[in-house]
C-alpha positions in Angstrom: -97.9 95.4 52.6 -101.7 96.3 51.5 -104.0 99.0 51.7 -108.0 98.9 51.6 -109.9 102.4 51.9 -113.0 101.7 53.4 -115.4 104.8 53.5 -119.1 105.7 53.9 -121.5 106.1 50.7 -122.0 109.9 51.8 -118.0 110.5 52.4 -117.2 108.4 49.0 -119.6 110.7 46.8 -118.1 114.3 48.3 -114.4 112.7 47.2 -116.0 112.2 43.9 -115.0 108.2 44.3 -116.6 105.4 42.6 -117.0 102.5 45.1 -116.8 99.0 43.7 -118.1 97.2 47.0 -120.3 97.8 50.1 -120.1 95.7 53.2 -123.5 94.6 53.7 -122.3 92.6 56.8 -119.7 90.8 58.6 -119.1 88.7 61.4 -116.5 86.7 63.9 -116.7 83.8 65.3 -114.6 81.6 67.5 -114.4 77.8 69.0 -112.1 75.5 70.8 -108.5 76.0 69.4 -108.0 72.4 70.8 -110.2 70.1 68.2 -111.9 73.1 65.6 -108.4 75.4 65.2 -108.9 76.4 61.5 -112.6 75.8 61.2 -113.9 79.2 61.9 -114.9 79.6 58.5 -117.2 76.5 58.9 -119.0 77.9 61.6 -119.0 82.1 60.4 -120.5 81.4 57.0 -123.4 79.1 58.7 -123.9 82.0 61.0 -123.6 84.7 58.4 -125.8 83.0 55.7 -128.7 82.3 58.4 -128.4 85.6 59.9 -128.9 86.9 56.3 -131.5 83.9 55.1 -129.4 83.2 52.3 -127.5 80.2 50.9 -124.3 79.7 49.3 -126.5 79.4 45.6 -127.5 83.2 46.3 -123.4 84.6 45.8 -121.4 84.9 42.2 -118.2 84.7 44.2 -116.6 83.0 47.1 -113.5 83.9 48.8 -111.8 81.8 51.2 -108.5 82.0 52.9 -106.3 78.7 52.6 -104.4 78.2 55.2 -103.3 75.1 54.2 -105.1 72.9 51.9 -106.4 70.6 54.6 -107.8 73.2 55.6 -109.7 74.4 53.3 -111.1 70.8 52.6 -111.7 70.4 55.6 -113.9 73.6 56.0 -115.8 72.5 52.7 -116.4 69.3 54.0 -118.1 69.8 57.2 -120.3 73.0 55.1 -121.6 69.9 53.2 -122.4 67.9 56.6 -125.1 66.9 58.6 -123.3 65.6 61.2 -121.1 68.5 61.7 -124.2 71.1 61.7 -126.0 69.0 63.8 -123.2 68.4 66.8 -121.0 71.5 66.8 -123.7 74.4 64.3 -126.6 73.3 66.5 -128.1 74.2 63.1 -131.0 71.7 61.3 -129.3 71.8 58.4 -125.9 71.8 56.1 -125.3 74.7 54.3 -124.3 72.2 51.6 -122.2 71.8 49.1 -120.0 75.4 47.5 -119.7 75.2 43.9 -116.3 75.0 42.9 -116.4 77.0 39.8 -117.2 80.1 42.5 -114.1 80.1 44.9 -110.5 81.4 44.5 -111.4 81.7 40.7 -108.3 83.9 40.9 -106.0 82.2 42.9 -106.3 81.4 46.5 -103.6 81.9 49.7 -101.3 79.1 48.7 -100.7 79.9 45.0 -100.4 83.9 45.5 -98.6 83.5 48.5 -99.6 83.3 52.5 -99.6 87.1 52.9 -99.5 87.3 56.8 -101.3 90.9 58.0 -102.6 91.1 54.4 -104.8 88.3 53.6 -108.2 90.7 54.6 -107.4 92.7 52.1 -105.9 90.1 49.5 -109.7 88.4 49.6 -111.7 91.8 50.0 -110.2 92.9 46.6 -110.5 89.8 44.7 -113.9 89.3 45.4 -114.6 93.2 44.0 -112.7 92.4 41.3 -114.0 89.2 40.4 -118.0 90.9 40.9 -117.2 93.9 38.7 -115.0 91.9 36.3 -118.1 88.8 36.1 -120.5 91.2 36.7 -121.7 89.9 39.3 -123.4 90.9 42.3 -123.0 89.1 45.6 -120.0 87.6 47.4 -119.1 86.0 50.3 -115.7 86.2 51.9 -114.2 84.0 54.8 -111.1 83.0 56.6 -110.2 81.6 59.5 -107.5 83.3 62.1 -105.2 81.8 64.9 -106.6 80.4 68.4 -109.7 79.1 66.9 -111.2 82.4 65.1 -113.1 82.8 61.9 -114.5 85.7 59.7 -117.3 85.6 57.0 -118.7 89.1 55.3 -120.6 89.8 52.5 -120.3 92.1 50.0 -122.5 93.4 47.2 -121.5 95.2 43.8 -122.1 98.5 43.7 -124.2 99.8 41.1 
């Protein structure tokens, strides 16, 4: 089970709360289940980061659900690829390369678990963690979902 109370500023500050997060945007995507199946977050952190002009360099944290380790290899790989922005992004350019040292610093899906109808939350409140805990600012969170679906959002520390 999990739990995420999402509120807005105004309704956070008459509860007398203290926010660690704010969504500054999110986004879905989806592709051919048949050849792309757990690539979505491939193709929603391209989208995401160019909608926002910003690059993987510009977050202290990265989240990303692991469905299996392929597959989150696999998602790395083509981020780092020409030929894959080029033929399925459409985009001119890779979003390159993720530092290492920024993802699942805190464990990822496979060594906390695979928490089916959780894993939203699981990586929403690492990354807050891992921003106010590094202090850090900026994090980028992604996962991919069944029939060819992917998720990226961004989140920024509160000050």
């Amino acid at each position: 089970a999990s739990a995420c109370l999402l509120a807005t500023k105004e309704k956070a500050k008459a509860m007398g709360w203290k926010p660690k997060v704010v969504i500054k945007d999110f986004l879905y995507v989806s592709q051919d289940p048949k050849d792309q199946l757990l690539l979505g977050p491939a193709y929603a952190i391209t989208k995401i980061l160019e909608k926002n002009n910003l690059t993987v360099k510009d977050f202290d944290v990265v989240e990303l659900h692991e469905a299996f380790a392929g597959q989150l290899l696999a998602n790395l790989k083509a981020l780092d690829s020409d030929y894959f922005s080029k033929t399925y992004l459409q985009s001119t350019k890779k979003v390159g390369s993720v530092p290492m040292e920024k993802i699942n610093n805190w464990g990822g899906s496979l060594s906390l678990g695979h928490p089916f109808g959780a894993t939203g939350v699981r990586l929403m409140t690492a990354a807050a963690n891992r921003l106010v805990a590094g202090n850090g600012q900026r994090a980028l969170i992604s996962a991919c979902a069944g029939g060819g679906l992917g998720h990226a959002m961004i989140v920024e520390r509160c000050a």
